[in-house]
C-alpha positions in Angstrom: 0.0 0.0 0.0 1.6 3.3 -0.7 1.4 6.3 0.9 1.4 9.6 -0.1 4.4 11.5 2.5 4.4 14.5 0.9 3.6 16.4 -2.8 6.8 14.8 -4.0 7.4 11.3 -2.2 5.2 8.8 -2.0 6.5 5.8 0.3 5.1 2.1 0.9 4.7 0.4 4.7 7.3 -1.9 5.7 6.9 -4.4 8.7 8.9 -5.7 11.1 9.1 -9.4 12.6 7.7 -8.0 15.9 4.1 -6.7 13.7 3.6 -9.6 12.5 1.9 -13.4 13.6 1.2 -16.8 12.2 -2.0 -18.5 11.5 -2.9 -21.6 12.3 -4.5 -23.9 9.5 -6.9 -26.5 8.7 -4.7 -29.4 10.0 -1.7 -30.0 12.5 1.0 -31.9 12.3 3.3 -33.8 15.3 6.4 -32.2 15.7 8.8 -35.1 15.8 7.8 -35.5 11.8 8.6 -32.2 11.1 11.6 -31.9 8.8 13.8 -28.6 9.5 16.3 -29.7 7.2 17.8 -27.3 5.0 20.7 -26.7 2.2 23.1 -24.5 1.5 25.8 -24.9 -1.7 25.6 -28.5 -1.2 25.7 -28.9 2.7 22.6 -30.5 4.4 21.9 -29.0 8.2 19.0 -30.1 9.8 18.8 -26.7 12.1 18.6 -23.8 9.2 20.5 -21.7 12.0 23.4 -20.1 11.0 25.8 -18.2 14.0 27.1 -14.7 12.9 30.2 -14.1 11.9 30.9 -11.8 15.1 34.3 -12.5 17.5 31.7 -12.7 20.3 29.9 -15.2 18.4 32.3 -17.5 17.1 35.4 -19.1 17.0 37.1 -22.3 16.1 35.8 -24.1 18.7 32.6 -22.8 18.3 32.4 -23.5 14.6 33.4 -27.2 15.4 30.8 -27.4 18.4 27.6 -25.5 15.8 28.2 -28.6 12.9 28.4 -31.3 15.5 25.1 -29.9 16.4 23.7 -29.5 13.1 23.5 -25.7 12.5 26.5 -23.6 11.3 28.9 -21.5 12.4 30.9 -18.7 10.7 33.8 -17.4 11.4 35.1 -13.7 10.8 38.4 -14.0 9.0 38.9 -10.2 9.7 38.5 -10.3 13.4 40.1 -11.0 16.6 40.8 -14.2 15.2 42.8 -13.4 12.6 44.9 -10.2 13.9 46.1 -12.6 17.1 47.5 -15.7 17.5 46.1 -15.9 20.5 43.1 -14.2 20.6 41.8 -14.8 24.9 43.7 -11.8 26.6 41.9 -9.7 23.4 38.8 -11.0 24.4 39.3 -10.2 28.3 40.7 -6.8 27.5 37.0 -6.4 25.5 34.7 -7.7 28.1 36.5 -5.9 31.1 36.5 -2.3 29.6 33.9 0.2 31.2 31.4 1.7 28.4 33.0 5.1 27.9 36.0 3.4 27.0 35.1 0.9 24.8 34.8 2.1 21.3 38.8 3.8 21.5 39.4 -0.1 23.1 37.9 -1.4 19.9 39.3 0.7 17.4 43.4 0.0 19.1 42.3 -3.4 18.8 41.2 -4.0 15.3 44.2 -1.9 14.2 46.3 -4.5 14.1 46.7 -5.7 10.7 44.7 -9.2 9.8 47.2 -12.4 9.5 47.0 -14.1 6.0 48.9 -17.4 7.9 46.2 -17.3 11.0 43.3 -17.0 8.1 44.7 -20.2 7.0 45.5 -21.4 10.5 41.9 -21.2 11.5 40.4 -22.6 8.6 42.8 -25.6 9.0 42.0 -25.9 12.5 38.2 -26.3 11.9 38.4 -28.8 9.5 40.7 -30.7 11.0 38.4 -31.0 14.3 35.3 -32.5 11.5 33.9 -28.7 11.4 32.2 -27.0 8.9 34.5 -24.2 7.7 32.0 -21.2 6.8 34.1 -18.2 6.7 33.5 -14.6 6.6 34.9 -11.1 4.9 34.2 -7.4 4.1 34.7 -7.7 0.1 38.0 -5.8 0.9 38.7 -9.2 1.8 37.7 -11.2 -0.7 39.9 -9.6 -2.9 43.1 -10.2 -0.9 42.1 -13.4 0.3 40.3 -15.2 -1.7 43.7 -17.8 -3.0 44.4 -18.4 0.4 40.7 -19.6 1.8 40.5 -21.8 -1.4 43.6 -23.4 -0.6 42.9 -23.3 3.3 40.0 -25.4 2.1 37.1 -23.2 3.4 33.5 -24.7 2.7 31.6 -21.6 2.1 32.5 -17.9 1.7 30.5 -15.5 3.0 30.9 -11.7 1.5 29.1 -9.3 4.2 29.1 -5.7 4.4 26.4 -3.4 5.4 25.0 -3.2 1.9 26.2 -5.4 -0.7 25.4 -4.3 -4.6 26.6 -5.5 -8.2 27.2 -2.2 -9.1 29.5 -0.1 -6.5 31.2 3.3 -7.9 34.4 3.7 -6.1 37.0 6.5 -6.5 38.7 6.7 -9.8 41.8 3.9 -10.1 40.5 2.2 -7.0 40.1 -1.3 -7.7 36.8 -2.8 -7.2 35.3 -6.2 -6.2 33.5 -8.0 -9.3 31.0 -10.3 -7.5 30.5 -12.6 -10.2 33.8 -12.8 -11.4 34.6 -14.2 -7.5 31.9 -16.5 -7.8 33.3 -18.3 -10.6 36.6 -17.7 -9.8 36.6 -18.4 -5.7 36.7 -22.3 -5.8 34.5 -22.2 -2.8 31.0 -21.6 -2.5 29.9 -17.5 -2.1 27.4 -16.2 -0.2 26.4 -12.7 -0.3 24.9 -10.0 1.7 23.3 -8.2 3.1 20.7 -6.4 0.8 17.1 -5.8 1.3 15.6 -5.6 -1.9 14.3 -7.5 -4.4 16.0 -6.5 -7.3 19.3 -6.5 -5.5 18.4 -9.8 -4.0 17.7 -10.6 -8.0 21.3 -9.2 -8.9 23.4 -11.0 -6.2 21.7 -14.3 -7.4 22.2 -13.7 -11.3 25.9 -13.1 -9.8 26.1 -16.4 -8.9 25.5 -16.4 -5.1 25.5 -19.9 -3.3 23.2 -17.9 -0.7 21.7 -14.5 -0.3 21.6 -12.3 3.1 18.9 -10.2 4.0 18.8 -7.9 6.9 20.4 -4.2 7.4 20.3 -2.7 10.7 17.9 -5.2 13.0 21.0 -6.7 15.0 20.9 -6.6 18.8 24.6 -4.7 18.6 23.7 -2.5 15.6 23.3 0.9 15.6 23.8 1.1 11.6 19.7 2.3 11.0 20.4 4.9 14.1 23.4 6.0 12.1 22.9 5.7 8.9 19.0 5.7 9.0 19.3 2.8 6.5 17.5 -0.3 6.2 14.2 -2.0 5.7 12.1 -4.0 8.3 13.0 -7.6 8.3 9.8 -9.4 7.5 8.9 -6.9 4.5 12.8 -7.1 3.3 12.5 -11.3 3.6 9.3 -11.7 1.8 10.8 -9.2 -0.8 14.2 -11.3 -1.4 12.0 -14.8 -1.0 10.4 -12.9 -4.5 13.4 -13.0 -5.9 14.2 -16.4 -5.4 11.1 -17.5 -6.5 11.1 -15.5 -9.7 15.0 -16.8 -10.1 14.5 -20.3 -10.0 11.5 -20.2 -12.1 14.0 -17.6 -14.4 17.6 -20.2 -14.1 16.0 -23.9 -12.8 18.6 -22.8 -9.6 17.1 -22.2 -5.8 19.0 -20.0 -4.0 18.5 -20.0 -0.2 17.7 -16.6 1.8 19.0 -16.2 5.2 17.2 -13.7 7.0 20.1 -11.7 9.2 19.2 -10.0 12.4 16.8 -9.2 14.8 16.1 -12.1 15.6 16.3 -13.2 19.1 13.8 -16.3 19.9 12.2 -19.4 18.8 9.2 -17.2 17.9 11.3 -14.8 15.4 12.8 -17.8 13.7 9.6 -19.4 13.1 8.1 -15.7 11.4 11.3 -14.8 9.4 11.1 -18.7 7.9 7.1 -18.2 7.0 7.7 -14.9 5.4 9.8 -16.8 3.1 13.5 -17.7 4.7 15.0 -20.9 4.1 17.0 -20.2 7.2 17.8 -17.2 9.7 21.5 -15.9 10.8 21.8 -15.1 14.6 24.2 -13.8 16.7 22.8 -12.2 20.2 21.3 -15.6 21.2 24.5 -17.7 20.1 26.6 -15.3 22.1 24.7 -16.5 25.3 26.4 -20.0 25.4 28.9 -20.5 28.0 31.0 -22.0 25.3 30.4 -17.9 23.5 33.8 -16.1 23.4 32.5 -12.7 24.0 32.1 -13.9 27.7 28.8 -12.8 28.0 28.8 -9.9 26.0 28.2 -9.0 22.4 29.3 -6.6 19.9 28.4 -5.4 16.0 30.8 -5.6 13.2 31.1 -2.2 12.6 31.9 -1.6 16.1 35.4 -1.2 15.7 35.3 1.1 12.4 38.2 4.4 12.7 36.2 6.6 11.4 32.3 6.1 11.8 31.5 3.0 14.6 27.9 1.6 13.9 27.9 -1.3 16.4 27.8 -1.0 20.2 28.6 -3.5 22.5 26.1 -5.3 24.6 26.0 -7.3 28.3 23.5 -10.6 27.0 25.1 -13.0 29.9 25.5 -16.6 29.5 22.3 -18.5 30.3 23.0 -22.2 29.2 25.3 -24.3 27.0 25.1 -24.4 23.3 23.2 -27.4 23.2 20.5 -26.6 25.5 20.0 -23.4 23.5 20.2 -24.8 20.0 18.5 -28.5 21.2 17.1 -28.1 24.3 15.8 -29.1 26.9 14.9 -25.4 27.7 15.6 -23.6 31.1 13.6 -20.4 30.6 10.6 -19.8 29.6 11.2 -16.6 27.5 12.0 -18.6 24.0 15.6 -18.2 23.9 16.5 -21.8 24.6 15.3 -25.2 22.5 15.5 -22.6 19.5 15.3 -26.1 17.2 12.4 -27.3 19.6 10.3 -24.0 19.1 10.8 -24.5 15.2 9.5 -27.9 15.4 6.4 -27.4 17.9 5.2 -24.1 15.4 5.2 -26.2 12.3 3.3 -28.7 14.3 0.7 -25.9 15.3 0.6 -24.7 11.9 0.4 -28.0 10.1 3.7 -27.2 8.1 6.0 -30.8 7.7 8.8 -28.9 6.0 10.4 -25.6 5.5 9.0 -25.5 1.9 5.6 -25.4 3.9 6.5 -23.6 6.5 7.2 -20.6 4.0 4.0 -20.9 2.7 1.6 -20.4 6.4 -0.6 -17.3 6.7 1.1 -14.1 7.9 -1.0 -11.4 9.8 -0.3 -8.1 11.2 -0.5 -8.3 14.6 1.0 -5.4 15.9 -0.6 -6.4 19.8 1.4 -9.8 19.8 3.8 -9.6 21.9 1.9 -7.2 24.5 -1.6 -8.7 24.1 -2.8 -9.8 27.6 0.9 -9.5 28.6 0.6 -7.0 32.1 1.5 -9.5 34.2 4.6 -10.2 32.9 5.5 -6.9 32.0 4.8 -5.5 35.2 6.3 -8.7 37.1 9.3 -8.9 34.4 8.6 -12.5 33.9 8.5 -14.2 30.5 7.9 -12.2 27.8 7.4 -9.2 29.8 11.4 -9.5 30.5 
């Protein structure tokens, strides 16, 4: 529906994951037939969870510990990770700092120029552990890296930046990143992102993506939409880039997956971002609350640490159970943060979808009263949702 903002703009509503609910249907379905599974380039998870590529996030043991479990873990190849061999006194240094000294702490930090060797270091040390070896860059990266993640042996390659677009216009004699040329060229998998739209969704596809992400400015530690004012709300941007994957397969006979990025922070958001049309979501605030997490409790953006303009903050989530219990269960709270698998599998019960494919196809409402809705209790009492 478009709106009319002014004599010379007319604008269209966008909605986010929060404004919208799921309908139940005609039938239901047990859970334990439900099938989550999901593919990406090839690989087959059965939890279409992917962990961000943040240093608070992930790390090589973290990436080894997400595959064993069936998600997916990615790894930043220009963080913490990369600029130290040994990254834990970073990591202490990061969670110790008071607030008012924290971005100058960041920006010192990330200074320090990224290790080609540790790039292939960490890869190596993934794989050799069983792991999935997802890694991820700015395309700055990709184009002084890309030889040595191939021969690392790196099973997917993620290109994320803020925006991602097949057309940049960059200073005159400044080299610039050609997306398709990497895809044919990379030897691994590429996944881009993030975009919001559909006909840059369409582009990055045409490209050659593997995967496409979709989500600018929702994150728990962003602050790019406060910033920048950029971005589109996530469940308008998903079912727009879903579009595009439809009208691409039908267009090349090739499905390319859309991972909805951000925002997303319970078993409730995953189950809305996948029935607006993801094939799987990317999270990072809820990952980061595993005691295994290397942010120690806390979580920060990848922006954070820019020298110029920062457009990440960092934020206290604590730890509130191992990995497991928050990707498989069994849940200790009651707020939808743990079992995030189990909460997938009980909503396409409700709803009577079997599999993703059908799960992407479930009535979508605007609800903007659905998470306050006969809530007072818990609001006032900060219990459950109301937390």
């Amino acid at each position: 529906m478009n709106i009319q903002l002014g004599r010379t703009k007319v604008v269209r509503r966008a909605y986010g994951i929060d404004e919208t609910a799921l309908v139940p249907g005609g039938r239901t379905v047990d859970p334990e037939i439900t099938d989550t599974c999901w593919n990406l380039a090839g690989i087959e998870r059965e939890i279409p969870i992917i962990a961000s590529a943040m240093d608070s996030v992930v790390n090589v043991d973290m990436a080894v510990a997400l595959s064993r479990l069936g998600a997916l873990g990615v790894i930043n190849l220009e963080g913490v990770q990369t600029r130290y061999k040994d990254p834990n006194p970073v990591l202490d240094r990061i969670s110790a700092i008071g607030k008012d000294a924290f971005v100058p702490l960041m920006q010192e930090i990330y200074s320090k120029p990224v290790q080609e060797d540790l790039i292939y270091q960490r890869i190596k040390e993934i794989k050799n552990q069983g792991g999935i070896a997802a890694v991820s860059g700015t395309p700055v990266a990709a184009m002084r890296f890309s030889k040595t993640i191939a021969e690392a042996g790196a099973d997917l390659f993620f290109v994320q930046a803020t925006v991602v677009s097949t057309e940049h216009i960059g200073p005159e004699g400044q080299q610039t990143l050609d997306l398709e040329a990497l895809c044919q060229g990379m030897g691994v998998p590429v996944v881009m992102g993030n975009c919001v739209t559909y006909e840059v969704a369409l582009q990055l596809m045409r490209a050659g993506a593997a995967g496409v992400m979709v989500g600018i400015g929702p994150g728990a530690a962003c602050t790019s939409r406060g910033v920048l004012g950029v971005g589109i709300p996530q469940a308008t941007a998903v079912a727009d880039c879903a579009a595009a994957r439809e009208d691409y397969e039908r267009e090349s006979g090739r499905y390319v997956p859309i991972v909805a990025d951000g925002g997303i922070i319970t078993g409730g958001d995953i189950c809305k971002c996948i029935a607006c049309g993801a094939d799987a979501v990317m999270i990072g605030s809820p990952i980061a609350r595993a005691v295994e997490a290397p942010g120690r409790g806390f979580h920060w953006g990848m922006a954070t640490p820019s020298p110029v303009l920062p457009r990440g903050t960092r934020i206290k989530v604590g730890s509130t159970g191992s990995l497991e219990r928050i990707l498989r269960g069994p849940a200790l709270l009651d707020d939808g943060t743990h079992n995030l698998l189990g909460a997938l599998k009980t909503s396409m019960g409700t709803l009577g979808a079997r599999t993703i494919k059908e799960m992407q196809q479930v009535e979508v409402v605007i609800a903007p009263s659905l998470l306050t809705e006969g809530k007072v209790y818990q609001k006032a009492q900060q219990l459950g949702m109301g937390k």
